[in-house]
N, C-alpha and C positions, 0 to 999 in steps of 0.2 A: 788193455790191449796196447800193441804198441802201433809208433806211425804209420808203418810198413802195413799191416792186418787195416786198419783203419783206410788207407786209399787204396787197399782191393776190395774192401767193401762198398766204398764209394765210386768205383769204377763196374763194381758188381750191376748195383743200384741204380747208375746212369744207363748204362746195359740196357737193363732189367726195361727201364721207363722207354729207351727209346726204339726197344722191339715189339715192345705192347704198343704202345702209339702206329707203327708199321706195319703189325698186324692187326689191327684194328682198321687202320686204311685199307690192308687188303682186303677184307674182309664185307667191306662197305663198299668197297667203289665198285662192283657191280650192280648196286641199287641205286647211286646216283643218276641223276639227270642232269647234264650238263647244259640244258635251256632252260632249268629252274632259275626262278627268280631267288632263291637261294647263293646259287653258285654263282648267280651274273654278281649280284651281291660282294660275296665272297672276294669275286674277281676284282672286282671294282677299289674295295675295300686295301687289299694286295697292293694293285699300283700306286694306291695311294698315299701307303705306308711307304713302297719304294722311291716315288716320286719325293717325297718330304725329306727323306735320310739322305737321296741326291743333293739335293737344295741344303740341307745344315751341312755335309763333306763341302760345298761350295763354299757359300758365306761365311760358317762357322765352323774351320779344321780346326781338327785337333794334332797334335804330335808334330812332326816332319812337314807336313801340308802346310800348317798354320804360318811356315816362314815364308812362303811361296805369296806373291802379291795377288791380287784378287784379281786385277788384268789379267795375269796370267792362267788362272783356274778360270776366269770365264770364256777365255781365245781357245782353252784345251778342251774346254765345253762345246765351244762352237764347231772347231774341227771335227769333235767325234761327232756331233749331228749332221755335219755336213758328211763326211765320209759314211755315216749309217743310212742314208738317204741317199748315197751316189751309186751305193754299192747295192743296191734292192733290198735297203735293211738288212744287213749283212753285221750283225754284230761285233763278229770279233774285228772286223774293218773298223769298226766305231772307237773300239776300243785301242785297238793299234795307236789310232789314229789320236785321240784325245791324251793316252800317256805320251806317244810320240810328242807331241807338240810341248806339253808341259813340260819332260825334260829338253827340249832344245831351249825353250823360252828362257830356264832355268840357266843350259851354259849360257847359253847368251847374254843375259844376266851378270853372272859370274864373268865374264870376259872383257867388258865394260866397265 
């Protein structure tokens, strides 16, 4: 086969995997409980996984990030938690707020 036949197979294939997985979620989430000790679980599990990947993009960037000083990625941290806490947990204010900061930090930076 040639390359062309070979990434529409492979694009069949991912497809294929990530409509079974979505329909199997549908299929199920009418017998869940959301008070099971399972899901709290689950839950628990989730932020913890996100809370870590936060924490290494901090301390340990890769790519574009990684030129940016660590002052800087923890002031753009602290902004977006302050503005996510002033705004009643207002996410994308958190977010505004934290790239906001880290590029001004950045001309700032650059202009100095």
């Amino acid at each position: 086969m040639d390359a062309q036949a070979d990434l529409w197979w492979l694009i069949g294939a991912c497809g294929l995997g990530t409509y079974l997985w979505r329909g199997l979620g549908i299929a199920l989430s009418g017998r869940l409980s959301l008070d099971s000790e399972w899901f709290r679980w689950t839950a628990c599990v989730a932020y913890a996984m996100v809370a870590g990947l936060i924490m290494r993009i901090i301390l340990m960037p890769t790519g574009m990030l990684a030129a940016t000083p660590l002052e800087d990625r923890l002031l753009a941290c602290a902004a977006a938690l302050v503005a996510f806490y002033a705004t009643r947990r207002n996410l994308f204010a958190g977010v505004v707020a934290g790239a906001g900061t880290l590029v001004a930090l950045s001309y700032l930076r650059a202009a100095l």
